[in-house]
N, C-alpha and C positions, 0 to 999 in steps of 0.2 A: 231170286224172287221169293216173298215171303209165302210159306205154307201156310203159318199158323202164329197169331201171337196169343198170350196167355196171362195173364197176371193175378195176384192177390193182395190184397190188404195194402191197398193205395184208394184213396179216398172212401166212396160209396159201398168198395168191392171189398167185402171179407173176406168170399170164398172164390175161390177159382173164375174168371172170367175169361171166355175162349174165342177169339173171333179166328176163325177157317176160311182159309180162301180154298180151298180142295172143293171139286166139286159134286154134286148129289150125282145119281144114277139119271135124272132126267135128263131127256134128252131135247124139248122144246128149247127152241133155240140155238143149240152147244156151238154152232159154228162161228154166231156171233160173243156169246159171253164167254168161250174157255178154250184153253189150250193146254195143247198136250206137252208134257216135260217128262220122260224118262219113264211112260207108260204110265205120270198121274195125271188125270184132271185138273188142270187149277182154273180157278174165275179169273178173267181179265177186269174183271167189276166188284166193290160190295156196297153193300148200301145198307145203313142203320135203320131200325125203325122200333118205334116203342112207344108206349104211354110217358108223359110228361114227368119228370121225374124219375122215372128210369134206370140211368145211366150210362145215358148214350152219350152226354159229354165226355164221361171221364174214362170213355174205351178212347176217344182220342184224345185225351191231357194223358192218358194212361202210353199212349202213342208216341206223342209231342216228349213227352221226358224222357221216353229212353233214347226217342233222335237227338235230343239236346245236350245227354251224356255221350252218346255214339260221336256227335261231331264236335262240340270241344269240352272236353272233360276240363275239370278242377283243375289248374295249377296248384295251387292250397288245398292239400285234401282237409284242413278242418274248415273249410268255407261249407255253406250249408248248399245243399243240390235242388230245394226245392222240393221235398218229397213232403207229403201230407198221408201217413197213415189215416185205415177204418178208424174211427175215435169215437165208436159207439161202444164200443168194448173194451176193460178195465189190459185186458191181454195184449191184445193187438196195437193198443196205441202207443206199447213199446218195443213190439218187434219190427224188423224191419219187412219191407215190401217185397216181393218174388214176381220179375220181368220173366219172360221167357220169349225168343222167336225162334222160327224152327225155320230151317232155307231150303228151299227145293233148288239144286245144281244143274245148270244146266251144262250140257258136254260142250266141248268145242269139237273140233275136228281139225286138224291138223296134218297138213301135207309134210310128208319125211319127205327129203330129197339123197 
């Protein structure tokens, strides 16, 4: 299950952009929107919200391209992957972008015989 994704300097996002699925200390509600995994919190739910313009698209195109690298990568690593750096910045429009997911594990349990 995902904790946490993270990224920078892919499209709108210069600096660090963090969306947590870990969840707050409230407790309205917790039975319906979260579960427990290895003593964390995590939401079963998230939802975007913001002023127009934002960039609440590009937390999911931010989303959308690393599943699309995840499940079929380049056969030709010089084919282009689709990435659009910040390009408000003389810097940034030539570095490359930084994904990050962070995994919360869940245990199995497993009978010895």
């Amino acid at each position: 299950m995902i904790l946490e994704f993270k990224f920078r300097n892919f499209r709108s996002a210069k600096d660090w952009q963090i969306l947590s699925f870990e969840a707050s200390a409230d407790k309205v509600s917790e039975e319906y929107y979260c579960t427990t995994i290895n003593d964390t919190k995590v939401l079963k739910l998230g939802i975007l919200y913001g002023a127009n313009a934002s960039g609440k698209t590009n937390v999911l195109l931010a989303l959308d391209f690393i599943r699309k690298i995840a499940i079929s990568p380049k056969i030709n690593k010089m084919q282009p992957i689709g990435f659009t750096p910040f390009l408000l910045d003389d810097t940034t429009k030539k570095e490359c972008g930084v994904f990050e997911l962070t995994f919360c594990k869940q245990y199995e349990a497993s009978l010895l015989s």
